[in-house]
C-alpha positions in Angstrom: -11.7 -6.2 19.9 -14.7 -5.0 17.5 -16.8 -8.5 17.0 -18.6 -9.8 13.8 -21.6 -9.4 15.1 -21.5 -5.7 15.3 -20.9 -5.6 11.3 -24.7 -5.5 10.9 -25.0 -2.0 12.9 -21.9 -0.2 10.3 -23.6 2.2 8.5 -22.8 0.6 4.4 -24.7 2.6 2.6 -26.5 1.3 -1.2 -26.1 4.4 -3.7 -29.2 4.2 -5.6 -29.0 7.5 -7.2 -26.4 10.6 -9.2 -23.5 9.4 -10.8 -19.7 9.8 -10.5 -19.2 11.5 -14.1 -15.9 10.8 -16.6 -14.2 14.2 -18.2 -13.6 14.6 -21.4 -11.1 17.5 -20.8 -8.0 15.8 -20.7 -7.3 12.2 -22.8 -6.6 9.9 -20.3 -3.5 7.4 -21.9 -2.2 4.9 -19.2 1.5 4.2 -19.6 2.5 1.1 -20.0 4.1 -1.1 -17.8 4.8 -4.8 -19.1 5.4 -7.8 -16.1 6.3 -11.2 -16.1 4.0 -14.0 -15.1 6.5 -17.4 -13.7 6.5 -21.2 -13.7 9.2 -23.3 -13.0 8.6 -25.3 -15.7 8.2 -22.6 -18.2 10.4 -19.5 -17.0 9.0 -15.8 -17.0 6.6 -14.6 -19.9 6.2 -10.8 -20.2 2.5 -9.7 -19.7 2.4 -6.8 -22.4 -0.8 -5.8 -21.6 0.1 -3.8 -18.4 -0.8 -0.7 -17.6 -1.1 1.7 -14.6 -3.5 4.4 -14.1 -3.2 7.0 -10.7 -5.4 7.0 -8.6 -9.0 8.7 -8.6 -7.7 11.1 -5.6 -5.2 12.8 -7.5 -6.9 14.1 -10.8 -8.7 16.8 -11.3 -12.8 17.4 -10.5 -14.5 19.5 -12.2 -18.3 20.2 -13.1 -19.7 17.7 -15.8 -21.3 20.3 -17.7 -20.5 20.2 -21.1 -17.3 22.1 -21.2 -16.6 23.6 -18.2 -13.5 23.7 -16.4 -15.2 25.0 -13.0 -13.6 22.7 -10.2 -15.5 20.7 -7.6 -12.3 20.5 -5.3 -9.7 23.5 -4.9 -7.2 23.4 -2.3 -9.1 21.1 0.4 -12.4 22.7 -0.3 -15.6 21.8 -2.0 -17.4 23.7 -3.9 -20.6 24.5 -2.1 -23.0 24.9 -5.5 -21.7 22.1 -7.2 -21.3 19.8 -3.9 -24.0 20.4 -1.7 -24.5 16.9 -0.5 -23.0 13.5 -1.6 -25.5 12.4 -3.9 -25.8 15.6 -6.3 -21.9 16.4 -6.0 -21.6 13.0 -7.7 -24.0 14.0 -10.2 -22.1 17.1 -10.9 -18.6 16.4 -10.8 -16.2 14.6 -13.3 -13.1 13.2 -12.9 -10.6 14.1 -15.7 -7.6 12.6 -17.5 -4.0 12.7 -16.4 -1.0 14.0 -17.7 1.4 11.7 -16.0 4.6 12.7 -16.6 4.1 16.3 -16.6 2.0 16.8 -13.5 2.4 14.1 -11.8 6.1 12.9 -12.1 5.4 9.1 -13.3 7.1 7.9 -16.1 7.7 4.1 -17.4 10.6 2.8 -19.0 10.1 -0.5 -20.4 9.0 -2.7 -17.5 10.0 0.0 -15.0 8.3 2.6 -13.6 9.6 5.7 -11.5 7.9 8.4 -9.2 9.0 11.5 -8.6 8.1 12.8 -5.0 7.3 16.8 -6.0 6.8 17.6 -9.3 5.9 21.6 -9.9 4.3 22.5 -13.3 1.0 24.8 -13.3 0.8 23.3 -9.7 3.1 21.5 -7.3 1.7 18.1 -7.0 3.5 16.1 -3.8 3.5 12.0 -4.5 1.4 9.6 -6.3 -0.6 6.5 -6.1 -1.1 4.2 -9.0 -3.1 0.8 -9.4 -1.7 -1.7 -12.2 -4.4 -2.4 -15.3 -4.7 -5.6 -17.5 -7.1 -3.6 -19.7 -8.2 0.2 -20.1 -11.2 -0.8 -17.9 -9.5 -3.6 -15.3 -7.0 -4.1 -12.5 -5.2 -6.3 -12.7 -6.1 -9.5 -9.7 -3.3 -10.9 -8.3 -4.2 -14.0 -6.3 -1.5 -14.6 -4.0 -1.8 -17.9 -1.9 0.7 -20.4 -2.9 2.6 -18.0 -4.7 5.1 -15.2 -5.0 5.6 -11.9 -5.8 8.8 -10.7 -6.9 10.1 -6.8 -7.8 13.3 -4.8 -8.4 13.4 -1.4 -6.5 15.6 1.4 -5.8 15.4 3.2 -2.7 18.2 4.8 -3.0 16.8 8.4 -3.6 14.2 8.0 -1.0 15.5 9.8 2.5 14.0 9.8 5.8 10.4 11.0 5.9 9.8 9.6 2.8 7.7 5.8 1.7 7.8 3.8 -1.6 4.9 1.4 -0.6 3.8 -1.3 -3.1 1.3 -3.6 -1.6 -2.2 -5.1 -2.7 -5.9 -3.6 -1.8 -8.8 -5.7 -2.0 -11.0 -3.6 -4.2 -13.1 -4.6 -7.1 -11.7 -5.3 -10.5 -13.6 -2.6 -12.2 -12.7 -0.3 -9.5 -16.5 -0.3 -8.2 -18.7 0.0 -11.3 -20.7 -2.9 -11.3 -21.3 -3.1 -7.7 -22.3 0.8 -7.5 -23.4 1.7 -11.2 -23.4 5.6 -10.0 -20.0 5.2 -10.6 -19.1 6.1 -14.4 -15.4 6.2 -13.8 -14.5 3.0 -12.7 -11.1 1.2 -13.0 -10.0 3.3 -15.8 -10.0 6.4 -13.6 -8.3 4.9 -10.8 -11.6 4.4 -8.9 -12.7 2.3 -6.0 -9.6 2.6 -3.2 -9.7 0.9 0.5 -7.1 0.0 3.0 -7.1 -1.6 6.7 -7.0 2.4 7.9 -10.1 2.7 6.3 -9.4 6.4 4.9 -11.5 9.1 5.2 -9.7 11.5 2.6 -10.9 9.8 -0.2 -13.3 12.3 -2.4 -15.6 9.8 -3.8 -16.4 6.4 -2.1 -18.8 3.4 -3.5 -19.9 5.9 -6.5 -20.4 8.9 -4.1 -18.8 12.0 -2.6 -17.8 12.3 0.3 -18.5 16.1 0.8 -21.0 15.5 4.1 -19.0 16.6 7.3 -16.1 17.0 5.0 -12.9 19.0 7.0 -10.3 20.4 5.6 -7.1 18.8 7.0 -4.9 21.9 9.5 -1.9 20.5 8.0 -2.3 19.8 4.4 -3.9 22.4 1.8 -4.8 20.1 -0.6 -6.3 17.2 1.9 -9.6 17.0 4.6 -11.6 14.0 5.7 -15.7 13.2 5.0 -18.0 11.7 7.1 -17.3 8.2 5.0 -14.3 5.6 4.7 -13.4 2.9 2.7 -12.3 -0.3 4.6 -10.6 -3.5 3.2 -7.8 -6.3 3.5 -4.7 -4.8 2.5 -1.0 -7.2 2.2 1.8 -4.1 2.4 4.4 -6.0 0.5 7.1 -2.8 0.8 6.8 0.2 2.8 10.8 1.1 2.9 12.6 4.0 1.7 16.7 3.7 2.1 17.0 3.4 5.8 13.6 0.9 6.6 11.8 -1.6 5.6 8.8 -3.5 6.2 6.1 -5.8 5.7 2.7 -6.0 6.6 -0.7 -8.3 6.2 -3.6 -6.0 7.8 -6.8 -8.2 8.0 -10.4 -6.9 7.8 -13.4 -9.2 9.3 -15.3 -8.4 5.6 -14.1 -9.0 2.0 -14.1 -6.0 -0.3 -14.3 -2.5 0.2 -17.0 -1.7 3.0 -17.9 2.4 3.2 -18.4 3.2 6.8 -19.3 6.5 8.4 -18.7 8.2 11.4 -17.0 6.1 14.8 -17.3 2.8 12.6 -14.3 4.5 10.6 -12.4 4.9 13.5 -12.9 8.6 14.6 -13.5 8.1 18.1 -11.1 5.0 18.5 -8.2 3.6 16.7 -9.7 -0.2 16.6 -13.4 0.5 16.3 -13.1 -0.7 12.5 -13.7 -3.9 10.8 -9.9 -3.6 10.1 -6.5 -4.5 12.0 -4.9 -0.6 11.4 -1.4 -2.2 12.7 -1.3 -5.5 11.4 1.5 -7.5 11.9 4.9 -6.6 10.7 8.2 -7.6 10.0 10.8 -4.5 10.0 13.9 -6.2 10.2 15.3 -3.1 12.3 12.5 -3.5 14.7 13.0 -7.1 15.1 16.4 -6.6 16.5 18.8 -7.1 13.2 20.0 -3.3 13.2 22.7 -4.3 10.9 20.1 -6.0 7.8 19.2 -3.5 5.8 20.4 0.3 5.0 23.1 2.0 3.1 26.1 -0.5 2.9 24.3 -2.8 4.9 23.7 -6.8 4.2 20.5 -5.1 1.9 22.4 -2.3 0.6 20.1 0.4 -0.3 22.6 2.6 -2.3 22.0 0.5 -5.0 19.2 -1.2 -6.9 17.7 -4.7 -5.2 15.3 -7.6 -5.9 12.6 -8.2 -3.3 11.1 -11.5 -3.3 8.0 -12.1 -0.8 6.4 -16.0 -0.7 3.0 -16.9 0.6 3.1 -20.1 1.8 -0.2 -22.2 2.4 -1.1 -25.0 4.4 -0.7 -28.0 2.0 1.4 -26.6 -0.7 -1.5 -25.8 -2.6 -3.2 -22.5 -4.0 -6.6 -23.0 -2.4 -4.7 -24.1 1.2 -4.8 -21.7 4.0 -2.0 -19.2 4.3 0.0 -19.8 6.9 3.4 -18.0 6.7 4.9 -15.0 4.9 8.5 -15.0 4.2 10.6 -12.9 2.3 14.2 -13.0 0.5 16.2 -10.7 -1.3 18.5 -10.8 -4.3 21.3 -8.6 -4.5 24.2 -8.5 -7.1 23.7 -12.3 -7.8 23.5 -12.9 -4.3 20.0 -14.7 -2.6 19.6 -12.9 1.0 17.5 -14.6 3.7 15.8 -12.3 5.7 16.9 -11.2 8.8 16.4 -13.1 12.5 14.6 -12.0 15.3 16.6 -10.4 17.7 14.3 -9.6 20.9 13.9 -10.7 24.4 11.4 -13.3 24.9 11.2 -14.3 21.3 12.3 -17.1 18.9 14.6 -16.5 16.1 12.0 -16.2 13.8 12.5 -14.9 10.1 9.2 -15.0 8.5 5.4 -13.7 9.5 3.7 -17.0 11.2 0.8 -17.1 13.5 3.4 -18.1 16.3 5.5 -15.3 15.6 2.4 -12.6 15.4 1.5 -14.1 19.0 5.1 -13.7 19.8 5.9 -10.2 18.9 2.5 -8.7 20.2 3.5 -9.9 23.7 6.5 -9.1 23.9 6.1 -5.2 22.1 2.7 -4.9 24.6 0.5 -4.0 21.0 -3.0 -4.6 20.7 -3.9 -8.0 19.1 -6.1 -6.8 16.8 -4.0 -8.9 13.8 -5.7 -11.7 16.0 -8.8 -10.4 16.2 -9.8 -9.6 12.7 -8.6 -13.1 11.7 -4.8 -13.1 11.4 -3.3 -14.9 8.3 -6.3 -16.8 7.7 -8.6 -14.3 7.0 -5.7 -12.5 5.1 -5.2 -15.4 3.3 -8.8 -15.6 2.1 -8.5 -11.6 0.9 -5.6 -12.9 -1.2 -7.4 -15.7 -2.3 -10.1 -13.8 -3.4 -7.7 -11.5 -5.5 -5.8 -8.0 -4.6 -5.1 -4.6 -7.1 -1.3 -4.2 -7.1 -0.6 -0.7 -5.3 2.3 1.4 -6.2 2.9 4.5 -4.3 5.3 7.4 -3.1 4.1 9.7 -0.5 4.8 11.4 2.9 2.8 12.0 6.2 1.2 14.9 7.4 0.0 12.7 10.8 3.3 11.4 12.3 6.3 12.0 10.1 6.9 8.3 9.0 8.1 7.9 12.1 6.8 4.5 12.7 9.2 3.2 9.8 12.2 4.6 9.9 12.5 6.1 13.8 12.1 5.4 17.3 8.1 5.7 17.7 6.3 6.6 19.8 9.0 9.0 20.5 7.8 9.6 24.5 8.6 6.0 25.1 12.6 5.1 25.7 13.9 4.0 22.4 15.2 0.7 24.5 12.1 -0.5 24.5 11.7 -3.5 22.2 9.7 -2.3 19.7 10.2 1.2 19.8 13.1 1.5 17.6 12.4 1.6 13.8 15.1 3.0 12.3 18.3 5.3 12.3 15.9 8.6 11.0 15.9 11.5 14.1 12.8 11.9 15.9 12.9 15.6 14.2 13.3 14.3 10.6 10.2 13.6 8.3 8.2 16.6 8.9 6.3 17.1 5.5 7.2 20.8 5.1 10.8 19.5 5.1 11.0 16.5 3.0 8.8 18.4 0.9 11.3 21.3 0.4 14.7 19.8 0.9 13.8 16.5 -1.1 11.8 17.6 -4.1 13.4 15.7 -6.3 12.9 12.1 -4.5 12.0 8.9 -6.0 11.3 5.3 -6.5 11.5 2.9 -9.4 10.1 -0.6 -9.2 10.5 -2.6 -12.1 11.1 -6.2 -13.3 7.7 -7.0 -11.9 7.0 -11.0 -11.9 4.4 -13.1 -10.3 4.1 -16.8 -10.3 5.2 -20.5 -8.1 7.2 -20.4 -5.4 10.8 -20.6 -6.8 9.9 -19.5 -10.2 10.4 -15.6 -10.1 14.1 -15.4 -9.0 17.8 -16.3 -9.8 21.0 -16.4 -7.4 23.2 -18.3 -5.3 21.5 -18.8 -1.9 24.2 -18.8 0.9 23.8 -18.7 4.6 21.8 -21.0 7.8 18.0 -20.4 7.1 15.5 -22.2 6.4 14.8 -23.8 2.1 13.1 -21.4 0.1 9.4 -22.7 0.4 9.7 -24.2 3.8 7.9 -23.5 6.8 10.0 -24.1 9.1 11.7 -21.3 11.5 15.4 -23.7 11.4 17.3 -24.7 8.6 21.3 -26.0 7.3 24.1 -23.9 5.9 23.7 -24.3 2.4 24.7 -23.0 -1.5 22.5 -23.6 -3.9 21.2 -22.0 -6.8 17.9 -20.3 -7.4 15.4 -21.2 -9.9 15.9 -19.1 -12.8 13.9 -16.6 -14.3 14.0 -14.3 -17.1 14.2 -11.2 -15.6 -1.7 11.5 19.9 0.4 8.7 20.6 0.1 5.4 21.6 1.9 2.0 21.2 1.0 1.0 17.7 2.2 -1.3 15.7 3.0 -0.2 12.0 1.0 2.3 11.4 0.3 3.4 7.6 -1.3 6.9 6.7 -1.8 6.4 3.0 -0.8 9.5 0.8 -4.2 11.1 -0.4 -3.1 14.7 0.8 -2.0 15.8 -2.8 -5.1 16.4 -4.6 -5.4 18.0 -7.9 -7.5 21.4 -9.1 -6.9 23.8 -12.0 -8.2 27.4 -12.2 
């Protein structure tokens, strides 16, 4: 357990001088990407003033000087005149435009948006990450207690090794500007990231670089970590690709992105952060259902989905505290409960509860650090305060995706409740090979809609579980149908490595 009271020794730094600099290279033009915000009363309205914008990671740094096309970053390498220290490398470095489509493989279509895995043009660029805009400047806050969040996705082209992970960050709306005015960039520029792993990868933190004790990574030529990382709440709506799925609240024991440095980030042990790194998750394969979701399964993955996720407070209320996560699917007309847990020594639960956290950490043996940093309250408070919609693609350079979609830690006997993840080999995932044998791997999430329980979704609801909105673990058969709308190991938990590894330069 790391307590509260240590927060006052974790080195946040203020920035007080350099800046983090804009290019003018490259225009930067987000793509659009239209949602749909729900009543029950009303239906879904479109949100045309959506936009994403990829992360500040992946675009190219280059020296500010008027002009020049000298990189900052090449390979995992900075460059040693123009990034000496943190400060001045701030000063003279810019981050530049995108071309989306071209380099990156991101295109929209309507209110859908796809991402290619590899996409080879001047360079091979491997993933993406992209943060969901209200304006050129803004992300877009979703504030998710008392609501839901609802999304189409295709998996269907994403194999083994592989993760499409949408889920919410809680970073600042102007991705950092006002709070650290070094930084220039800002939202716009896809600025200001932090997760519960509290990444070290990240090449500019809280307006700074992160060039001190920067590393470049033995596994990944265009990735290393700094001295700093960025820690915050993070609610993992979907990490799945076509054989698993999960989902995953990961409390911090501070709001907002907090830059740490050194052991406080977690170098020297896995839970010395202000973050739960495991959180508490729901993988329905996991739990015990090995028949829920998959190719031809109840969730068939070979074709395109709804996923539906409900964040149910205490009194019914948006300002209540949350106190259970539950998810449904739609597929082909059809409303899925989610699946039941099917493990020794546990209830039959379907949905993430305190009781059922408490449950599953004793009976899987993991650390209790969900508990720890707060559990659903304090998660609930992040998502109170309001979260950037995350929407990734990406692989893993540390352990193969194994903790979603295979038996991990693969030295423990797959038996072993908890151990078992998914169908994938213990041999699959390896980023060399999914890198080369599925270049052409994607996701698209579309159909995007946010709004009261009950609002965002349509179908007939067959099955024994549990009324959409309850909080209750039991439930009657019923059909009914759904409000409408118009559109180094050890025994961790889930464990997400977040894909900052493919990093842009230009020569």
């Amino acid at each position: 357990m790391f307590p509260k009271a240590a927060l006052t020794a974790l080195s946040f730094l203020a920035i007080t001088v350099s800046a983090q600099q804009v290019g003018t290279l490259t225009a930067e033009t987000h793509p659009k990407l239209p949602w749909y915000k729900c009543t029950k009363a009303g239906g879904c309205v479109q949100q045309s003033n959506g936009a994403v914008t990829i992360d500040a990671n992946w675009r190219w740094t280059h020296s500010a000087a008027s002009g020049s096309s000298t990189n900052c970053y090449t390979g995992n390498t900075w460059d040693a005149t123009l990034c000496p220290d943190d400060v001045t490398c701030a000063s003279n470095c810019a981050l530049d435009g995108a071309d989306y489509s071209g380099t990156y493989g991101v295109t929209t279509n309507g209110d859908a948006l796809t991402l290619k895995f590899v996409t080879q043009s001047a360079q091979k660029n491997v993933g993406s990450r992209l943060y969901l805009l209200n304006s050129d400047s803004q992300y877009e806050m979703f504030k998710l207690v008392g609501q839901e969040f609802t999304f189409d996705v295709d998996v269907s082209n994403l194999p083994c090794g592989l993760n499409g992970a949408l889920y919410f960050s809680e970073m600042d709306a102007d991705g950092g500007m006002a709070k650290f005015p070094t930084n220039k960039a800002g939202a716009k520029y896809g600025t200001g990231y932090c997760d519960s792993q509290c990444p070290r990868d990240l090449k500019f933190i809280a307006g700074q670089a992160n060039v001190d004790g920067w590393t470049g990574s033995s596994n990944d030529v265009n990735s290393g970590t700094g001295d700093h990382g960025a820690c915050c709440n993070e609610m993992d709506i979907w990490e799945a690709n076509s054989i698993s799925a999960a989902v995953t609240p990961h409390p911090c024991s501070a709001s907002g992105l907090q830059m740490c440095t050194g052991t406080d980030c977690g170098t020297e042990g896995r839970y010395d952060t202000i973050c739960d790194p495991d959180g508490c998750d729901f993988n329905s394969f996991r739990m015990g259902d090995k028949t829920f979701y998959g190719p031809g399964l109840t969730v068939d993955t070979t074709k395109k989905f709804t996923v539906v996720t409900q964040f149910v407070s205490s009194d019914g209320t948006t300002s209540g505290d949350l106190t259970e996560i539950r998810r449904l699917y739609v597929q082909d007309g059809v409303v899925i409960q989610n699946s039941k847990v099917n493990i020794p020594g546990m209830d039959a639960y379907d949905s993430i509860t305190e009781d059922f956290c408490d449950a599953q950490k004793s009976a899987f043996g993991d650390q209790t650090q969900f508990q720890a940093k707060g559990g659903l309250t304090q998660m609930g408070q992040a998502l109170k305060n309001g979260m950037v919609l995350v929407l990734s693609v990406w692989d893993d350079h540390s352990v193969n995706m194994l903790w979603l979609d295979s038996d991990y830690p693969t030295d423990v006997d797959p038996s072993t409740p908890g151990i078992a993840r998914g169908t994938c080999s213990t041999s699959s995932g390896t980023p060399t090979d999914v890198e080369s044998n599925s270049p052409n791997a994607s996701v698209t999430y579309s159909n995007i809609r946010f709004g009261e329980i009950g609002s965002t979704y349509t179908g007939t609801v067959t099955g024994t579980t549990s009324v959409v909105g309850s909080t209750s673990a039991g439930g009657s058969t019923s059909t009914s149908t759904a409000p409408a709308s118009t559109a180094t190991q050890v025994k961790w938990g889930q464990w997400l490595v977040l894909p900052h590894h493919s990093a842009w330069d230009f020569d």
